[in-house]
N, C-alpha and C positions, 0 to 999 in steps of 0.2 A: 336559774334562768333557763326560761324553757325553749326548744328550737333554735337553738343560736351555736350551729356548728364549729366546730374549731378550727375550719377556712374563714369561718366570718369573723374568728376573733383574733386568727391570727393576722389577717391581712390589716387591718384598723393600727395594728401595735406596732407590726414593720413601720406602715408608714406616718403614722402619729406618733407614741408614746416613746420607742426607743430611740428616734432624733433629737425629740424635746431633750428625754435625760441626757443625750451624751452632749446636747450642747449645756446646757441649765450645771451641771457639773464639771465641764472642761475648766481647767484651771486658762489662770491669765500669763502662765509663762511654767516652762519645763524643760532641764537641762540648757538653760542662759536663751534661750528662746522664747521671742515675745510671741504668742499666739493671738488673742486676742481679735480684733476684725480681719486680720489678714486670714485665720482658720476658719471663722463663724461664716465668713459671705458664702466660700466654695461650697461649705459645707451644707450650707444652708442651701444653696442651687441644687444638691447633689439629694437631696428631701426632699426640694418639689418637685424631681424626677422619680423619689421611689412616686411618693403618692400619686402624681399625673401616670405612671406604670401601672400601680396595684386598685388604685380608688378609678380608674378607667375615668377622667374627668371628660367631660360632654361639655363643650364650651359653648354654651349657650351664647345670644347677643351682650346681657350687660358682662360675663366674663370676658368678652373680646374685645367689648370699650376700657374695660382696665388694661390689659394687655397692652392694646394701642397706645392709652396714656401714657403708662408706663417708661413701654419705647420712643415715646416721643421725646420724655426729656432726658430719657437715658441717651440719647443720638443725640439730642441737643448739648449735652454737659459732654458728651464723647469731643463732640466738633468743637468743645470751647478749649477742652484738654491739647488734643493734638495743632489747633491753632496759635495758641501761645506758650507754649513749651516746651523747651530743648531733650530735658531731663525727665524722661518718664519712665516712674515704677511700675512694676503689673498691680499694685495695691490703687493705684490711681484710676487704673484703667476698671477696675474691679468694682471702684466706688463710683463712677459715673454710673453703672447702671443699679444704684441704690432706687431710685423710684420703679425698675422692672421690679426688683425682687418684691419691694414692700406692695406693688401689686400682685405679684406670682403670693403672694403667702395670706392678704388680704382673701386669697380666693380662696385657699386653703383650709383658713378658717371657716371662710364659707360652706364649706365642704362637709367639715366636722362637726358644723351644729346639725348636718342631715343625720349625722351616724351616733352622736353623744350627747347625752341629757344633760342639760343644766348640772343636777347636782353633782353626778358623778366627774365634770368637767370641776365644778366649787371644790370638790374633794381631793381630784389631784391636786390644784393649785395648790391648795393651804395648806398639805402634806408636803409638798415642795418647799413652801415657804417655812413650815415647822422646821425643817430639817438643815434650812440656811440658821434660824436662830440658835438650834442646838451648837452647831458648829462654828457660829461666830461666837458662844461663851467660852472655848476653849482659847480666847485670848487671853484668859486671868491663868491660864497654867502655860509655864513657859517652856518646856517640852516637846509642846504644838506649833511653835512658831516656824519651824520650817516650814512646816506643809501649810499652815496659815499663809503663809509670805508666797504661796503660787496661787494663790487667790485675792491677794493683796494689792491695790493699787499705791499704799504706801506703807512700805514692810519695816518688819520689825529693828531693821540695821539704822533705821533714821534717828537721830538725838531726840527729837520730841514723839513720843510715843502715843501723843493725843487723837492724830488720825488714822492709828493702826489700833489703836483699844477700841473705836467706835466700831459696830458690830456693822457687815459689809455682806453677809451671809454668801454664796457663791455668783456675786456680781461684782464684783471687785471694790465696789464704789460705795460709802454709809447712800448717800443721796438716792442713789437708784435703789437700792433695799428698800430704801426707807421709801421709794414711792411702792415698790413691787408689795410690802406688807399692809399698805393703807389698802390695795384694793384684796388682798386676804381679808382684813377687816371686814371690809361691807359683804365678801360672799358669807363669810361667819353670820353677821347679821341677820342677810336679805335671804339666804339661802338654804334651808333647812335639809342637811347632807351629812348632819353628825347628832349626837345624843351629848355631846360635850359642847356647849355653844361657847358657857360662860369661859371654862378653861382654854377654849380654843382662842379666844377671843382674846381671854389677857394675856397669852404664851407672845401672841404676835401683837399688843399692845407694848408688852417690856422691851421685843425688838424692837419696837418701831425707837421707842421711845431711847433708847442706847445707840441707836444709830447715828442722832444727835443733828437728824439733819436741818436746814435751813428751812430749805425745798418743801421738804415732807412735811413741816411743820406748817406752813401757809396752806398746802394741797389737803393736811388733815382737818386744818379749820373751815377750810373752804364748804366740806365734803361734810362734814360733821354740820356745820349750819344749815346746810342746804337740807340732807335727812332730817334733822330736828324740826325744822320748819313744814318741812312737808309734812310731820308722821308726827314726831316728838312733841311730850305736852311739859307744861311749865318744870313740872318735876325732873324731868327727862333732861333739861335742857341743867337744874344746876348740878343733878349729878353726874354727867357727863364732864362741865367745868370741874366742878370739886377735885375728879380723880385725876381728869389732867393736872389740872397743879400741884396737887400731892405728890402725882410719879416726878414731874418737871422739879420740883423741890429736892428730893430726898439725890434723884440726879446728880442735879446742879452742885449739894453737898460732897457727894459722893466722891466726884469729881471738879471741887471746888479749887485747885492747885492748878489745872489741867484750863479752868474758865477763866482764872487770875491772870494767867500766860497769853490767851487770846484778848481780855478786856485791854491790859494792858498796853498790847500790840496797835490795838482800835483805837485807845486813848490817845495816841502820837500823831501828829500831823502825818509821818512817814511812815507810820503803819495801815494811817487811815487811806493813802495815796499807793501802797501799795496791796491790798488787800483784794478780793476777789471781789468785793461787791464792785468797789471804784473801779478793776480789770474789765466788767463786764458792763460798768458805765462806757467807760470809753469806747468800747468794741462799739455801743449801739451808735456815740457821736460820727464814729470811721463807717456804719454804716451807712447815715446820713450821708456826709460824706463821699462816698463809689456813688450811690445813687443820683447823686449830682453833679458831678464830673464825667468827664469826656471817659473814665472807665467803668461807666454804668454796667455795662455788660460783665464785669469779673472779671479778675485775672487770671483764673483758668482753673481747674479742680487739684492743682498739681500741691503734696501736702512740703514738699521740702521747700518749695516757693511760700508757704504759708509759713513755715517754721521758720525758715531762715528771715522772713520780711516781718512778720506780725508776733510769732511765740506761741505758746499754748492759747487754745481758744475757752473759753469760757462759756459764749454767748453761739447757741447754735442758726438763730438767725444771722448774725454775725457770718457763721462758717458758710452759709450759702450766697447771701449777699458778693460777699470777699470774692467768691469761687466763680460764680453764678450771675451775678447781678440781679439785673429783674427779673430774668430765667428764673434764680433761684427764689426769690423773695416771691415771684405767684407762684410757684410749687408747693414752696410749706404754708402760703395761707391758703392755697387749694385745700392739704391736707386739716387745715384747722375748720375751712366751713364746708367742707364734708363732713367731717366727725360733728360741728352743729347741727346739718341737717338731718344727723341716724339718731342727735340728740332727741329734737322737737320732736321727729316721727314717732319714738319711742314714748309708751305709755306705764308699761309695766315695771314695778321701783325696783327690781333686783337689776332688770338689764340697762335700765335709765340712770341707776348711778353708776353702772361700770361704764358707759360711754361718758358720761360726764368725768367720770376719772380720767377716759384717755382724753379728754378735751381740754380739763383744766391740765393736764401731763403735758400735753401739748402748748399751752398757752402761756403755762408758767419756765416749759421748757425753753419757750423763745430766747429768753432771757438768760436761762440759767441752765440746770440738769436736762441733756437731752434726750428724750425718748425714746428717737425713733432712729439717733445715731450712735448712740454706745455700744462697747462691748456685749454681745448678749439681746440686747433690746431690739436691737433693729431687725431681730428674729422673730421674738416674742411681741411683741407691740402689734403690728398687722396680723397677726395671727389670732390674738385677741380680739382687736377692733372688727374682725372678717367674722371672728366666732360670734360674739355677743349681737353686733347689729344684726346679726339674721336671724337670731335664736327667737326673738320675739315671744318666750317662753312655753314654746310649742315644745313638748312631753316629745322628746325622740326614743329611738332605739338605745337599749343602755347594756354600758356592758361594763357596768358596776364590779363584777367578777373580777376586770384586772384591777379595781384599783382600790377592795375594799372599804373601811371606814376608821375613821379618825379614831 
């Protein structure tokens, strides 16, 4: 690489590449310590200070209209917090300004598509994501399972060992892998950044497909028809099915003791009532529900008021509704038809399907796996969606050098 001093490479790495890594690999608890959102938010503020320090950000006008938005509903969800509750965590306070940050990182992204090329951005990821699948097979040697269990959302001490064998890679959760591996997939496809397609392609298709997600499995179909139909011709389209059912088969077999135990569960009236699909029926009936009562506004962002009254949440439009009310309910359909309109804008199919991934992410997350509020995600999601909608596949400046090839 020619001309490209080692102030200009080192400064990109401070403030891009060694935040991603030490969040993307922080474990989800260490020494009886939950880390998880309570470490990623700060930490994450304390990243868009290197880079607003080292990338000298020029905040243009539409940078300042994010900002603004931003603080608007971070001070709005602030004033809902300290108006109706007694009991307040610094974790509470942290989370009201979720819509600053996921603007502060949006821009970020922004930033990055000025300095990083498509592929070599395709390459970290799928290097990233290669090295979640390596280390979620180390569930079949038992050995690993300590240091598996701080990456674990349900560790190996639990009597059914079916949702700690699903592969979680270093996001704790099968569901969110399993969304973070479909959009590996399409840059393997869309994005010509390795001499290994086909291999690269089925390493993170076994993930996907051991992750065993719900989620992931609607957002692959989704994703997979929409490419076919645009690009793919008849042949395309049955060997694409063919191989899915083949892997989905020998799976299902594999761990056919492990589907006996949840069929069964599903078969019972009381398992059907208490199951996570019907948890996150009711959440949307109770959102109904706030919206039409005299507590339209939310009961306040406060999470031990949400535990102690309601339980785990399932349903992420649920968690804003609950908190938020309508505040919260136009925030995250804000964020759904903004990401339509970088959809429609969008022309070129490498950067048109990864918006489309964070849209359907977004759409399907309403419901179920959330995107943009998990462990981990609510880092990486606007940093993504900031990258890709500006990249418009305009050839940057690259600096390949740090991040070799697959």
């Amino acid at each position: 690489m020619k001309n490209i001093s080692l102030k200009a490479i080192r400064i990109p790495t401070i403030a891009f590449i060694i935040p991603i890594l030490l969040i993307y690999f922080m474990p989800m608890k260490i020494l009886g310590m939950n880390l998880k959102n309570e470490l990623v938010l700060p930490l994450s503020l304390l990243f868009f200070l290197l880079c607003f320090f080292f990338l000298k950000f020029s905040f243009k006008s539409n940078a300042v209209k994010y900002v603004i938005y931003g603080l608007f509903f971070s001070f709005v969800f602030l004033f809902k917090l300290l108006k109706n509750q007694e009991k307040i965590l610094i974790k509470d306070i942290i989370e009201c300004f979720k819509p600053l940050y996921f603007c502060l990182f949006f821009i970020v992204g922004k930033k990055a598509s000025e300095i990083y090329s498509l592929e070599s951005v395709a390459r970290f990821i799928v290097i990233l994501l290669l090295f979640g699948v390596l280390f979620s097979s180390l569930v079949y040697f038992q050995f690993s399972y300590p240091i598996l269990d701080l990456y674990k959302g349900r560790t190996s001490d639990e009597g059914n060992l079916y949702h700690f064998l699903r592969f979680s890679g270093f996001f704790g959760y099968p569901s969110m892998f399993g969304i973070y591996l479909i959009l590996g997939m399409i840059l393997t496809v869309c994005v010509d950044f390795t001499q290994y397609k086909k291999a690269t392609l089925l390493l993170l298709f076994i993930g996907f497909a051991f992750t065993m997600s719900k989620t992931g499995f609607v957002l692959f179909v989704l994703l997979v028809g929409y490419y076919l139909i645009m690009k793919g011709t008849v042949k395309d389209i049955i060997l694409t099915i063919s191989i899915f059912f083949i892997v989905f088969l020998v799976i299902t077999i594999y761990f056919f003791d492990d589907f006996l135990v949840v069929f069964n569960a599903f078969s019972s009236i009381d398992g059907l009532l208490s199951s996570t699909f019907s948890h996150r029926f009711r959440e949307i009936i109770l959102s109904i529900n706030i919206l039409t009562s005299e507590n339209f506004d939310g009961f306040g962002p406060s999470n031990t008021y949400l535990k102690i009254n309601h339980g785990p949440v399932e349903n992420v439009l649920f968690f804003y509704v609950f908190k938020f009310g309508y505040f919260g309910l136009i925030y995250y359909i804000n964020l759904i038809s903004f990401t339509t309109y970088k959809f429609f804008k969008e022309s070129e199919t490498p950067i048109k399907l990864v918006i489309l991934w964070c849209l359907l992410s977004l759409l399907i997350g309403s419901l179920a796996e959330s995107i943009t509020e998990e462990y981990k995600t609510l880092y990486f999601f606007p940093l993504l969606l900031g990258f890709f909608s500006n990249k418009k596949g305009r050839q940057k400046r690259q600096l390949t050098m740090l991040l070799g090839k697959v």
